[in-house]
Backbone as CSV, one residue per row, in Angstrom:
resi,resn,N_x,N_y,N_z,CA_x,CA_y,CA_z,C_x,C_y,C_z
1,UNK,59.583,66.815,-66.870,60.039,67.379,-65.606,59.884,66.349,-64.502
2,UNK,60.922,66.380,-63.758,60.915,65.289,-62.488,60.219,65.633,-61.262
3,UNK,59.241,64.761,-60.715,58.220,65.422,-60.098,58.287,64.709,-58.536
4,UNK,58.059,64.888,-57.307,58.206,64.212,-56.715,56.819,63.794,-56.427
5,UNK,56.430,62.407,-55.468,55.359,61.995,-55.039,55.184,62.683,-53.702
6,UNK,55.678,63.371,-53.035,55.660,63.679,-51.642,55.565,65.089,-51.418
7,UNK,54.546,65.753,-51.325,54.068,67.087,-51.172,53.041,67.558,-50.006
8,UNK,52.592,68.720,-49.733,51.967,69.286,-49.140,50.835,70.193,-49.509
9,UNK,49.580,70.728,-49.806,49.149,72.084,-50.404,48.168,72.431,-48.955
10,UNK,47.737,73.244,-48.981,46.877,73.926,-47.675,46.006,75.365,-48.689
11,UNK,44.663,75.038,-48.722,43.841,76.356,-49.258,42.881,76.647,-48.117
12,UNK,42.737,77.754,-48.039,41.193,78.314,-47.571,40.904,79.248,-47.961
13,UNK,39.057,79.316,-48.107,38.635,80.837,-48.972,37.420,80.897,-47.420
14,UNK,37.402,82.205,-47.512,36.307,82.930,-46.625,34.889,83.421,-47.436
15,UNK,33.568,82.840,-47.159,32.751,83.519,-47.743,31.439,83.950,-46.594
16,UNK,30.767,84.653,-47.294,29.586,84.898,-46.573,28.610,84.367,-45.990
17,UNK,28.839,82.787,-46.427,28.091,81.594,-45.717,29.160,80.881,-44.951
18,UNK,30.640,81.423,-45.580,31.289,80.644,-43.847,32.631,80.449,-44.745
19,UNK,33.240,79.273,-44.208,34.767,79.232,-44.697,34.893,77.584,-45.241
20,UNK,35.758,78.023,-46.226,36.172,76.207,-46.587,37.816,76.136,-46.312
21,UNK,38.263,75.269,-46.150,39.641,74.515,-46.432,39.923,73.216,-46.478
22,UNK,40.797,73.306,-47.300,41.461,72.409,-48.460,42.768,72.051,-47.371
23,UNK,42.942,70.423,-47.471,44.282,70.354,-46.891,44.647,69.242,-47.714
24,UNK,45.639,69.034,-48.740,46.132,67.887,-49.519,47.300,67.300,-49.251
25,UNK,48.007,66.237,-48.935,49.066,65.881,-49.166,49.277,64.422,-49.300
26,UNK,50.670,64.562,-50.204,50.548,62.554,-50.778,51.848,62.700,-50.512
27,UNK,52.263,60.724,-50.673,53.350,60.560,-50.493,53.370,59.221,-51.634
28,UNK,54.928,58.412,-51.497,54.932,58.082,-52.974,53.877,56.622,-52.200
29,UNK,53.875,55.813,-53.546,52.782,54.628,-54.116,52.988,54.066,-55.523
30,UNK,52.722,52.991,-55.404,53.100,52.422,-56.957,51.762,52.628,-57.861
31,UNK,50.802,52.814,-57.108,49.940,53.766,-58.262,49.185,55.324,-57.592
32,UNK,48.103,55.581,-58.165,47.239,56.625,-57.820,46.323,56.075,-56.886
33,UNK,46.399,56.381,-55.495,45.221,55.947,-54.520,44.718,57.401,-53.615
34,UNK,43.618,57.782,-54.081,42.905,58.817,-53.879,42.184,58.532,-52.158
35,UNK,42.185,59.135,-51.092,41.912,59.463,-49.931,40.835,60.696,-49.821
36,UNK,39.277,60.743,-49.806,38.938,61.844,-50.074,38.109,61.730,-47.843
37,UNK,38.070,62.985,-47.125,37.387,63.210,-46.639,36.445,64.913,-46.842
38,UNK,35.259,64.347,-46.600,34.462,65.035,-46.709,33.395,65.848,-46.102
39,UNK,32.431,66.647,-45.560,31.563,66.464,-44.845,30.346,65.954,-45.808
40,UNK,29.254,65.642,-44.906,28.628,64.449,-45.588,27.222,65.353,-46.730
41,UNK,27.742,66.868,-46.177,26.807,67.548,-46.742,27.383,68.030,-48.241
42,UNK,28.220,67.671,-48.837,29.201,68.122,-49.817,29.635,66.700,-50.474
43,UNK,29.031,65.548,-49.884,29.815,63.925,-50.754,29.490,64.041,-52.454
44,UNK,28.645,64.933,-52.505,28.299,64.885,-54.068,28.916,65.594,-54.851
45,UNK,30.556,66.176,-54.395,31.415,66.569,-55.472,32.826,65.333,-55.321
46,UNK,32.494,64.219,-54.752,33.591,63.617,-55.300,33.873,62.788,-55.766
47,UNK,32.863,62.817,-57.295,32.805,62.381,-58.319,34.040,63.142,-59.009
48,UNK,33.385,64.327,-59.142,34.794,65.448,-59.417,35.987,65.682,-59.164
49,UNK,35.943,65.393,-57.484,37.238,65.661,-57.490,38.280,64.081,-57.737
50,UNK,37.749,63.206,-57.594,38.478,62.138,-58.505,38.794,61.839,-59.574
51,UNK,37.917,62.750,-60.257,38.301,62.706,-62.066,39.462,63.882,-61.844
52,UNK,39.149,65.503,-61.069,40.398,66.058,-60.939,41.570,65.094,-60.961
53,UNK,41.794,64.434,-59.853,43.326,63.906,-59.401,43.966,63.114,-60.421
54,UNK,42.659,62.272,-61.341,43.228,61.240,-62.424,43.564,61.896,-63.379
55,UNK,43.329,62.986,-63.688,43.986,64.219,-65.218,44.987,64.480,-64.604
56,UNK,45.480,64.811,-63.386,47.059,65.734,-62.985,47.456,65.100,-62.171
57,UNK,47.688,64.100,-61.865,48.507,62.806,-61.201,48.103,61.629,-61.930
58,UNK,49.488,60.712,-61.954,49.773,59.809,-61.910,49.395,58.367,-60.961
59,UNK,50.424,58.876,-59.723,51.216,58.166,-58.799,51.088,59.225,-57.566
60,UNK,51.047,58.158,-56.477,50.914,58.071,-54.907,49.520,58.408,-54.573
61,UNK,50.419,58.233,-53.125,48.723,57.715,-52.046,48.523,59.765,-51.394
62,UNK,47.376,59.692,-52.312,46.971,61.535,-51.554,45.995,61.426,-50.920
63,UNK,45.383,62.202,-49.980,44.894,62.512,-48.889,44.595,64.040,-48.853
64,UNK,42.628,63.833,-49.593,42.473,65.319,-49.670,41.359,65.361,-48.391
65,UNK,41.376,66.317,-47.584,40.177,66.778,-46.819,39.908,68.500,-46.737
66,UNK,38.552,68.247,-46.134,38.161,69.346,-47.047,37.056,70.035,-45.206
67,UNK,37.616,70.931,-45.236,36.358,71.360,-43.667,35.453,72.513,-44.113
68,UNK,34.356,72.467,-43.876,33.475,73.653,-43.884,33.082,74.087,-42.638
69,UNK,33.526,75.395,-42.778,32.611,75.750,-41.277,31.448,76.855,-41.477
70,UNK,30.247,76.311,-41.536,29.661,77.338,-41.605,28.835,78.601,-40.657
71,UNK,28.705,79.865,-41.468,28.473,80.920,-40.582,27.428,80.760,-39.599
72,UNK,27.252,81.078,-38.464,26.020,81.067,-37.423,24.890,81.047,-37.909
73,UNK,25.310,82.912,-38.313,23.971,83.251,-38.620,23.185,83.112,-39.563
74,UNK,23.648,82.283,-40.607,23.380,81.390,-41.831,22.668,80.300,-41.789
75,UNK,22.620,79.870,-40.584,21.893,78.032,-40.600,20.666,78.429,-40.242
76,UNK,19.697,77.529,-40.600,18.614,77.422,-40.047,18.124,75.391,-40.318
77,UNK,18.369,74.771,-39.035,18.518,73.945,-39.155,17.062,73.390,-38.951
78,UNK,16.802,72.481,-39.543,15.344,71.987,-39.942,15.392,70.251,-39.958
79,UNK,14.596,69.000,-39.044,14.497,67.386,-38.807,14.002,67.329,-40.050
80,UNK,14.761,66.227,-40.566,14.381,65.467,-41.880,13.287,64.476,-41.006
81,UNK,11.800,64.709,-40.835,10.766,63.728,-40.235,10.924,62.779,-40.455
82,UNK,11.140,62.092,-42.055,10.724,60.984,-42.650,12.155,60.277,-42.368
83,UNK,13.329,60.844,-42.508,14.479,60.000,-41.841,14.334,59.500,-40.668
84,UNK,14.194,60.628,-39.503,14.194,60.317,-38.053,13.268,59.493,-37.506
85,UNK,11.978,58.887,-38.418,10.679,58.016,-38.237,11.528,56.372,-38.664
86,UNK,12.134,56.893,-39.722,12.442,55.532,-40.254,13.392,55.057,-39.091
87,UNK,14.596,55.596,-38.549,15.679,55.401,-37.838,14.583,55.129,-36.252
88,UNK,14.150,55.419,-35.826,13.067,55.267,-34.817,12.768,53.961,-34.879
89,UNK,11.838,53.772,-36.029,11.283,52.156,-36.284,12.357,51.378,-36.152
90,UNK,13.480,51.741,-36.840,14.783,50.260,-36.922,14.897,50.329,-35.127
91,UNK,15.422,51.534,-34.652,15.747,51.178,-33.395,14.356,50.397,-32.442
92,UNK,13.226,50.822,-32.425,12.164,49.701,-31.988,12.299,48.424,-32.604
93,UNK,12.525,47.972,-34.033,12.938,46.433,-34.241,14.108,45.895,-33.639
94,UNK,15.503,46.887,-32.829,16.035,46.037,-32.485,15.819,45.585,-31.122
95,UNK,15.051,46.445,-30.706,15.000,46.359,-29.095,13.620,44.920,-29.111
96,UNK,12.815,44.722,-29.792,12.051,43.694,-29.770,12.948,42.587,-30.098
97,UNK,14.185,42.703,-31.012,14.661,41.300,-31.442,15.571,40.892,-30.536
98,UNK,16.004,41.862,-29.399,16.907,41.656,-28.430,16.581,41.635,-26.927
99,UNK,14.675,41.972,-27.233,13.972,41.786,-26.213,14.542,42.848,-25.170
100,UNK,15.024,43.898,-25.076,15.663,45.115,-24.289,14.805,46.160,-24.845
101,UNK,14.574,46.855,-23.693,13.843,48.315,-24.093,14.586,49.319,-23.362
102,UNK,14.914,50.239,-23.874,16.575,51.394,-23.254,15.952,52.588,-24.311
103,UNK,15.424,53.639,-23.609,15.025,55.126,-24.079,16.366,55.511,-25.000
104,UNK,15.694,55.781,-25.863,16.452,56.890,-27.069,17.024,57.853,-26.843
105,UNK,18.401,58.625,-27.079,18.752,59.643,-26.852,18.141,60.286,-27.350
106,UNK,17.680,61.388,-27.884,17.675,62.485,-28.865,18.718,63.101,-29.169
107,UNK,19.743,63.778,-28.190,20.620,63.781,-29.130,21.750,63.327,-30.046
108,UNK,21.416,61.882,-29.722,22.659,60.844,-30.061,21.777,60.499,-31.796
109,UNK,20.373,60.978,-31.852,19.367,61.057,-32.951,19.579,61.884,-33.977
110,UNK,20.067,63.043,-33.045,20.234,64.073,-33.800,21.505,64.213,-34.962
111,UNK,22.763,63.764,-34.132,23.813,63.409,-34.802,23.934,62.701,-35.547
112,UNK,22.887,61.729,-36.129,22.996,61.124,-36.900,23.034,61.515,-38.378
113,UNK,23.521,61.343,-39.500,24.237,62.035,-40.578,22.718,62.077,-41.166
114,UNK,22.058,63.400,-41.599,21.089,63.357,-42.382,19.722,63.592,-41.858
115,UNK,19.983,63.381,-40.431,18.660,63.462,-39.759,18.342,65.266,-39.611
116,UNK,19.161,66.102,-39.538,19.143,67.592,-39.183,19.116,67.926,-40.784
117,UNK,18.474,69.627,-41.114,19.281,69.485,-42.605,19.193,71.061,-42.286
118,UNK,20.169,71.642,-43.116,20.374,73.160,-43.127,19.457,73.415,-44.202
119,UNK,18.485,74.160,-44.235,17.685,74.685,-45.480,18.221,76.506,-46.302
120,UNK,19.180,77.064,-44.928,19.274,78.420,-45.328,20.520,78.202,-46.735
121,UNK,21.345,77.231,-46.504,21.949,77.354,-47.352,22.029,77.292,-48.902
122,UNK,22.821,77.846,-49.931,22.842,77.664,-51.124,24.252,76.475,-50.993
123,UNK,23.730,75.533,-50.959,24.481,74.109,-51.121,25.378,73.653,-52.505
124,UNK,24.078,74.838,-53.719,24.967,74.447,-54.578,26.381,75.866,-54.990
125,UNK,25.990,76.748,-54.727,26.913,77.713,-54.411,28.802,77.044,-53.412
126,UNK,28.241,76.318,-52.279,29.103,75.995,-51.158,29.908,74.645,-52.228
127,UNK,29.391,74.048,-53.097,30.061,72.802,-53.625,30.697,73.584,-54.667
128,UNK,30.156,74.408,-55.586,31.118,75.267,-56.838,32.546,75.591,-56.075
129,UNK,31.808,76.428,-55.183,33.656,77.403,-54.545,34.405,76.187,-53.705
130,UNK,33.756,74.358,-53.202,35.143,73.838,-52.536,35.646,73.506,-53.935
131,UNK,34.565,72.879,-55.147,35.992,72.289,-56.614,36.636,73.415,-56.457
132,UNK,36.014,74.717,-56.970,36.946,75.584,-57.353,38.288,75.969,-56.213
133,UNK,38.200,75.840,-55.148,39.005,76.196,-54.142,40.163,74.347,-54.164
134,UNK,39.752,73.054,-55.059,40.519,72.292,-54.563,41.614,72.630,-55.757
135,UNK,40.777,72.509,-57.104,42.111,72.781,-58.526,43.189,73.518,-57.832
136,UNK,42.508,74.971,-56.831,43.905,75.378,-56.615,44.989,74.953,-55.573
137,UNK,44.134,74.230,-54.856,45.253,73.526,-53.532,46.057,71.998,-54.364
138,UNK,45.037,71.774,-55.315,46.081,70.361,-56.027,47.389,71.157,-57.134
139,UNK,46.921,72.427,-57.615,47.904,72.966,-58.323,49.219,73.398,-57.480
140,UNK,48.652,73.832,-56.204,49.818,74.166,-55.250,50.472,72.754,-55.128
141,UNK,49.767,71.536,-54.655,50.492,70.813,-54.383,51.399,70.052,-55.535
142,UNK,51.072,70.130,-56.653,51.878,69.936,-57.912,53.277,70.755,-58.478
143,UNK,52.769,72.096,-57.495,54.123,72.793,-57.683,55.188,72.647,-56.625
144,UNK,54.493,72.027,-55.706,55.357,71.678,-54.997,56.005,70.117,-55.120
145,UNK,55.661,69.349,-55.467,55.802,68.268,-55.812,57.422,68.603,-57.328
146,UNK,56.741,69.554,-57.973,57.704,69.865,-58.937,59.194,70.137,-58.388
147,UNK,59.132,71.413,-57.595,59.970,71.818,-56.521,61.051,70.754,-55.943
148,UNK,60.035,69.602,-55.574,61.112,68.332,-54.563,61.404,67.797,-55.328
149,UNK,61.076,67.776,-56.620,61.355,66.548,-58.252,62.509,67.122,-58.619
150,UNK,62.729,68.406,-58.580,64.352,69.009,-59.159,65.295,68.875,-58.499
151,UNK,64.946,68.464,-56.927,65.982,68.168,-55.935,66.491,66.813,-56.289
152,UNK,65.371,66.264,-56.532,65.885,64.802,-56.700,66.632,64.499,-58.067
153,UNK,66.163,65.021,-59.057,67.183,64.973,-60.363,68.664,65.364,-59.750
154,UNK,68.715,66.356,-59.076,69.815,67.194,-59.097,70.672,66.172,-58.241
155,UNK,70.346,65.604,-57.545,70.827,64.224,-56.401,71.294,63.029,-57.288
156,UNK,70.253,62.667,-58.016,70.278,61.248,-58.552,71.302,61.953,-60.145
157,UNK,71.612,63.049,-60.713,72.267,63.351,-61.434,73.958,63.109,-61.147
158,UNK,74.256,63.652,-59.846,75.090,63.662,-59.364,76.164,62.523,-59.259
159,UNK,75.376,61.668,-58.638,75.458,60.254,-58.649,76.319,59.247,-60.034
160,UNK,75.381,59.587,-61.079,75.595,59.033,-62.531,76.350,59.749,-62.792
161,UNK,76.832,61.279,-62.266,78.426,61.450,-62.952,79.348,61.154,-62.187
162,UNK,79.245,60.267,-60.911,80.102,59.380,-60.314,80.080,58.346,-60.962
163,UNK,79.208,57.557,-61.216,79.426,56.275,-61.802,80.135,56.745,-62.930
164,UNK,80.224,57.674,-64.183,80.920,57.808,-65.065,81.912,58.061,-64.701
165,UNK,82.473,58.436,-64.141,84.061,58.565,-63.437,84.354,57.175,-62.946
166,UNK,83.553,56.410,-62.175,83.854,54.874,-62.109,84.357,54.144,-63.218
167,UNK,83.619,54.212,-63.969,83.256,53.525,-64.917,84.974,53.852,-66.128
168,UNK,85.541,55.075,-65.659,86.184,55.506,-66.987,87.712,55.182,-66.184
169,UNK,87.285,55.199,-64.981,88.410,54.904,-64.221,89.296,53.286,-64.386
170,UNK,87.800,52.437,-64.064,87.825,51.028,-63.983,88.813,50.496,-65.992
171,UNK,88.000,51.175,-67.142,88.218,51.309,-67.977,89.733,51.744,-68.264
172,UNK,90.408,52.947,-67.865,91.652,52.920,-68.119,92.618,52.339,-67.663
173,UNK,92.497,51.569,-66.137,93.227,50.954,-65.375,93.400,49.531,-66.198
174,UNK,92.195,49.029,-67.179,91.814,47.332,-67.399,93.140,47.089,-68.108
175,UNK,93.710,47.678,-69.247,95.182,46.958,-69.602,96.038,46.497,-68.599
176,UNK,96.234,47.598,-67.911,97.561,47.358,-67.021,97.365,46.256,-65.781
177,UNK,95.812,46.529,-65.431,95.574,45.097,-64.788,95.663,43.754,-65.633
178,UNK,94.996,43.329,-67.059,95.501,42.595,-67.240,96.915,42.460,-67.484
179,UNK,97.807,43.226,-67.946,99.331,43.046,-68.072,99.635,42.076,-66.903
180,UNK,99.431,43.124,-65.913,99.579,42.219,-64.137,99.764,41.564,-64.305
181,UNK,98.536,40.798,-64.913,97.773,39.355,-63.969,98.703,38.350,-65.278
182,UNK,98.851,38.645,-66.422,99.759,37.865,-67.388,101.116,37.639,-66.913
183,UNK,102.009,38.777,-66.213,103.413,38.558,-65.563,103.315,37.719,-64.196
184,UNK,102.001,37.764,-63.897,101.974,37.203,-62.363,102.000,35.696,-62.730
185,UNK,101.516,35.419,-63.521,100.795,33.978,-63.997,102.027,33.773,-64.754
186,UNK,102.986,33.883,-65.668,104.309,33.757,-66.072,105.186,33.484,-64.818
187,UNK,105.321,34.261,-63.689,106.083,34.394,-63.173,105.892,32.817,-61.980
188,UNK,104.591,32.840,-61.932,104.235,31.389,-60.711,104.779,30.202,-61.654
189,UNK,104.569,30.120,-62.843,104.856,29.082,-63.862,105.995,28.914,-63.533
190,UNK,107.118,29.937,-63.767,108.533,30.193,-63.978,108.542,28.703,-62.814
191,UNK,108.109,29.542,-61.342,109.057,29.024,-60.465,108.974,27.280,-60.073
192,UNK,108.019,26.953,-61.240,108.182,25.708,-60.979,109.102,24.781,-61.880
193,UNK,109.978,25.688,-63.028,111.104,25.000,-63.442,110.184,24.153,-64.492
194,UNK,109.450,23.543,-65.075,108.753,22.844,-65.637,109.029,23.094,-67.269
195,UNK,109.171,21.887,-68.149,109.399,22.127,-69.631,107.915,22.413,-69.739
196,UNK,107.044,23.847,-69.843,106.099,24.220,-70.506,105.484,24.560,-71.797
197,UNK,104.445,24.454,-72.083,103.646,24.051,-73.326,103.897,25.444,-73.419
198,UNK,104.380,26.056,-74.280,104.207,27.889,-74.486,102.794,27.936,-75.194
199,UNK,102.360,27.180,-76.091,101.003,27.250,-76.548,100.010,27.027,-75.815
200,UNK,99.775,26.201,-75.097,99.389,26.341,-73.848,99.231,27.020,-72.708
201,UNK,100.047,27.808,-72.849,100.685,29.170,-71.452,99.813,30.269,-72.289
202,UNK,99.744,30.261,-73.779,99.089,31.506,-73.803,97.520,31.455,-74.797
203,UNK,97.324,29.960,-74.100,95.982,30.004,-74.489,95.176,30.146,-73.091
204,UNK,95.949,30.150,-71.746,95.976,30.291,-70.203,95.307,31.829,-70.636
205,UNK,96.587,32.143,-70.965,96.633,33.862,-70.940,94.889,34.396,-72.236
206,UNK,94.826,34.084,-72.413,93.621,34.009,-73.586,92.289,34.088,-72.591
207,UNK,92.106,33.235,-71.914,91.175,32.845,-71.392,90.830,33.409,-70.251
208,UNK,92.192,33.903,-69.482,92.100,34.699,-68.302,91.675,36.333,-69.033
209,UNK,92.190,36.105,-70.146,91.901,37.964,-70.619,89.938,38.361,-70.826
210,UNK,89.936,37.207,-71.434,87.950,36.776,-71.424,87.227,36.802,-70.418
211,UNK,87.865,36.478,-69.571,87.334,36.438,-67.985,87.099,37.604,-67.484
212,UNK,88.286,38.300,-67.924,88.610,39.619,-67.269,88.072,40.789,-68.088
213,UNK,87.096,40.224,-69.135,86.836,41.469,-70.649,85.742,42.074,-69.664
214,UNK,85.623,43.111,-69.684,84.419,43.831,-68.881,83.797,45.031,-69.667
215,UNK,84.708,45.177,-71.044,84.195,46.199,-71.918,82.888,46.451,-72.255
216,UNK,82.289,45.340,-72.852,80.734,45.384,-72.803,80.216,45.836,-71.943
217,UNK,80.505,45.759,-70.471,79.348,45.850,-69.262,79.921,47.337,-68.917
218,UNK,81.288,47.536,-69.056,81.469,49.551,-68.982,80.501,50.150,-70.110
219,UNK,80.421,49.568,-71.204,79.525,50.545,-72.429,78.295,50.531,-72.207
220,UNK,77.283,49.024,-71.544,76.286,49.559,-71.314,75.937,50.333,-69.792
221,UNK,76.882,50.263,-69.094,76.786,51.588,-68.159,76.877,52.609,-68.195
222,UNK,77.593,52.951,-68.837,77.585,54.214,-69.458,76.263,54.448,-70.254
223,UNK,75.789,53.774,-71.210,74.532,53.528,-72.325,73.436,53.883,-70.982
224,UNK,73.327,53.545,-70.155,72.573,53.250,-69.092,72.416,54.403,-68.426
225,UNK,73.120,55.279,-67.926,73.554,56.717,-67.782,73.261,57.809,-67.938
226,UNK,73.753,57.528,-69.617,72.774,58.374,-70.562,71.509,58.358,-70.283
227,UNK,70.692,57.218,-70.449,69.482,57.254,-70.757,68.862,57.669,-69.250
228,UNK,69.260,57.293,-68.598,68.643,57.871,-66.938,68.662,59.599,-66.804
229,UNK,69.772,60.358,-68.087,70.016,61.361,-68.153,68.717,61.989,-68.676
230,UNK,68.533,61.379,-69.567,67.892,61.988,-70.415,66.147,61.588,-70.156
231,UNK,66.214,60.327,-69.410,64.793,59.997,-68.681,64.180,61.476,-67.595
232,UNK,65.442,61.507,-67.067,65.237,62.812,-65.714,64.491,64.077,-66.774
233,UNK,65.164,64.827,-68.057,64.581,65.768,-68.389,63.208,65.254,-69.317
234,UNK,62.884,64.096,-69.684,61.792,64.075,-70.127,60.442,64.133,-69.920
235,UNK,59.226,64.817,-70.089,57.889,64.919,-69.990,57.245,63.839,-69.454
236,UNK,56.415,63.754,-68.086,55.570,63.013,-67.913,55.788,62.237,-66.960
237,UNK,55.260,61.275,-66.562,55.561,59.889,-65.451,56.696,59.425,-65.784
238,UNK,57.684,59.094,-64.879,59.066,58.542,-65.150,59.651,57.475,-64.433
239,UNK,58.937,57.897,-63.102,59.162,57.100,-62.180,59.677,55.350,-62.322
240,UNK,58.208,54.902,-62.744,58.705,53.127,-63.226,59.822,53.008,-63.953
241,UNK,59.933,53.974,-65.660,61.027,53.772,-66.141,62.563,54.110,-65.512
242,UNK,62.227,54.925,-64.761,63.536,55.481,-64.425,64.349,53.883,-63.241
243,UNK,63.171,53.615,-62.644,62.947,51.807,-61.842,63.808,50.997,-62.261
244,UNK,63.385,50.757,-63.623,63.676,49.756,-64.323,65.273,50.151,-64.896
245,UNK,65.166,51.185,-65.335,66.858,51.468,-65.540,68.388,51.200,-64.062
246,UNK,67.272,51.158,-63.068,67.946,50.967,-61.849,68.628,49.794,-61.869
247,UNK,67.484,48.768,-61.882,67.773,46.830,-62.232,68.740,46.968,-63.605
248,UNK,68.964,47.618,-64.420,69.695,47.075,-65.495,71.306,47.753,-64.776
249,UNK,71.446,49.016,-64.240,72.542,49.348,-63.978,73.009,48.322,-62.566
250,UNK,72.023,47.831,-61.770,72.542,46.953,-60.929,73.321,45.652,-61.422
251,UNK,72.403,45.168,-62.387,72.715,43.930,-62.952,74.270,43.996,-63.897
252,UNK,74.809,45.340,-64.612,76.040,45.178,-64.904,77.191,45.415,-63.962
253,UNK,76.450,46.194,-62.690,77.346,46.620,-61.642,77.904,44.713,-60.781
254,UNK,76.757,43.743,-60.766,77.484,42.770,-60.827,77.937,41.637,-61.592
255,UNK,77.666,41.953,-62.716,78.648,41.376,-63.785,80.201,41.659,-63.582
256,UNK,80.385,43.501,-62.908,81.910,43.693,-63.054,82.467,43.324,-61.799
257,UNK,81.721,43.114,-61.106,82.034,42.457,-59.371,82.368,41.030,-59.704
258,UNK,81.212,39.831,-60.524,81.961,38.922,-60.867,82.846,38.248,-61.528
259,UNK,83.153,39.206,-62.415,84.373,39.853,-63.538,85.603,39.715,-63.148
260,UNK,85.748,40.399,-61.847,87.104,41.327,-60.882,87.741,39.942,-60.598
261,UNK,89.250,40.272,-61.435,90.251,39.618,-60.735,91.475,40.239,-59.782
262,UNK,91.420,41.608,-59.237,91.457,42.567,-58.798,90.943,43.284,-57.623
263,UNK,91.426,43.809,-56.488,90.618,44.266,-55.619,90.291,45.400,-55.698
264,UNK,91.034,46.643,-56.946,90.565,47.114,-57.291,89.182,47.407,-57.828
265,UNK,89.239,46.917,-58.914,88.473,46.294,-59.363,86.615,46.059,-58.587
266,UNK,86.501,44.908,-58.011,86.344,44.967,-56.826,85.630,46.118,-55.995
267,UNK,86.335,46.720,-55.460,85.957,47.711,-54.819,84.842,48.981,-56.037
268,UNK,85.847,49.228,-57.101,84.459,49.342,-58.088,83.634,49.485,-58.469
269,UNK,83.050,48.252,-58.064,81.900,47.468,-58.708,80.820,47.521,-57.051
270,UNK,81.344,47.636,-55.961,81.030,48.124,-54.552,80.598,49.364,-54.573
271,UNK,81.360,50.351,-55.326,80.999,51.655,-55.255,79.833,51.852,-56.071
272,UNK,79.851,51.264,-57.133,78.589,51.371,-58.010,77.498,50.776,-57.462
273,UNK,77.420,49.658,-56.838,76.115,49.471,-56.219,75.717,50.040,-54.942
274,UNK,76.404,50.542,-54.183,75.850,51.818,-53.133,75.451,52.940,-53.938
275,UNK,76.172,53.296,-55.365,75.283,54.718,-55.672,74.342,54.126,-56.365
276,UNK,73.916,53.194,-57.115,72.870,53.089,-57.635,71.709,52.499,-56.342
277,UNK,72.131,51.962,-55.606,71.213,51.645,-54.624,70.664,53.035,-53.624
278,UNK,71.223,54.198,-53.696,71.081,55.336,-53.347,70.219,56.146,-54.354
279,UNK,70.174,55.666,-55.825,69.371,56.702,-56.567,68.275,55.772,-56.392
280,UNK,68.080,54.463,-55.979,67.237,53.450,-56.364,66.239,54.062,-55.260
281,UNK,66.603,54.536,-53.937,65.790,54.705,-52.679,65.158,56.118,-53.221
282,UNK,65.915,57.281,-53.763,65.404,58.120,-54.108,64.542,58.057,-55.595
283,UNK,64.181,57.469,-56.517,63.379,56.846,-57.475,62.557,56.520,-56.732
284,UNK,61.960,55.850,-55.687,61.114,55.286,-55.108,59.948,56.551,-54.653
285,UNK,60.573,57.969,-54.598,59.663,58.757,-54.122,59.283,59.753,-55.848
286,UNK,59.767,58.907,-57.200,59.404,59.829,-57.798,57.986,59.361,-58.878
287,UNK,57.281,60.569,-59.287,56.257,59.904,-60.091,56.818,59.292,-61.497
């Protein structure tokens, strides 16, 4: 299934010690780069939630944060002594090494991460329900991600049954263009009156037809097609491969551009690289 990198999820649960929410969203990236914020009283689940993201993503840059607010009447906030002694001493070593003495806030002390500690809480209760509350905001955001992945098949599908219409077009026209280009090239000869080599004239004609063979590079576009077809409904990360099929359909799209003896022709081989350069921008957002 075609998935996109660019989603949204939003959770919150209400409990009796207060409220959590979940806010996730990524966008694309050439790999998995995990963004976690946290409060500093909860850093010890994201061990977890990074092993979460590496089982059910791939690809892009996500950005999970996570707020707790907890209830009033729930805290009972209590000085970590042995922190706020230690942080004390450093601030007296710097004021001796900088020879400045400037009174301490207290509450600029207080704010400091670790120095206050909530004792009423069940901490480990508050870390169970945010994992459990993130699986479901990353599952939302996976279904949504799914959601924008079918848009984009359905886009970049579209496309490749233009190029097959290119492609079948360019293909039925190629006789009659070369015919053309054989009467045209007869006909410039003609007017110069000249006793001509006829073996010669149509080893001309030989060589211009080689020039002009483009059969190979219609079959593997088409070949190419297919497989982008069939990349879109297949299981899993696709993204790179689907990439790489981009560069190969570019690369025959100018083979038939330098092919074209024709402005038909030509034009073509123009059209094919605006749509593949159009599925190429939309590939860029898929996993």
């Amino acid at each position: 299934m075609t998935r996109s990198m660019t989603a949204f999820a939003r959770q919150e649960a209400q409990h009796e010690w207060g409220s959590l929410i979940w806010e996730v969203r990524s966008v694309n990236h050439r790999y998995l780069e995990p963004h976690l914020r946290l409060p500093d009283s909860l850093r010890d689940i994201e061990g977890p939630l990074r092993e979460a993201l590496r089982k059910k993503l791939s690809r892009g840059k996500v950005e999970c944060t996570l707020r707790f607010v907890p209830e009033a009447q729930s805290q009972t906030l209590t000085i970590n002594e042995t922190f706020a002694r230690e942080l004390l001493d450093a601030a007296q070593q710097m004021e001796n090494l900088l020879q400045v003495s400037k009174p301490i806030d207290t509450m600029d002390l207080l704010r400091w991460p670790g120095v206050l500690k909530d004792t009423s809480l069940d901490m480990d209760a508050v870390k169970k329900a945010a994992l459990t509350l993130f699986h479901t905001a990353l599952d939302e955001l996976i279904e949504s991600r799914g959601r924008e992945g079918v848009e984009l098949a359905a886009l970049i599908d579209q496309r490749l049954d233009t190029i097959s219409d290119i492609v079948g077009d360019v293909r039925s026209k190629l006789p009659g263009i070369l015919q053309a280009q054989r009467d045209n090239l007869k006909a410039r000869l003609e007017e110069f009156k000249a006793d001509l080599d006829q073996a010669r004239v149509e080893q001309e004609m030989v060589i211009l037809a080689q020039k002009a063979d483009v059969d190979e590079e219609m079959d593997r576009l088409n070949t190419h097609v297919q497989e982008v077809k069939r990349v879109l409904k297949s299981k899993g990360p696709i993204g790179r491969r689907l990439d790489f099929l981009m560069q190969e359909l570019n690369r025959e799209a100018n083979t038939l551009s330098s092919k074209s003896i024709v402005t038909d022709t030509t034009q073509s081989a123009v059209e094919l690289k605006v749509l593949i350069e159009q599925m190429r921008e939309q590939i860029q957002n898929i996993e």
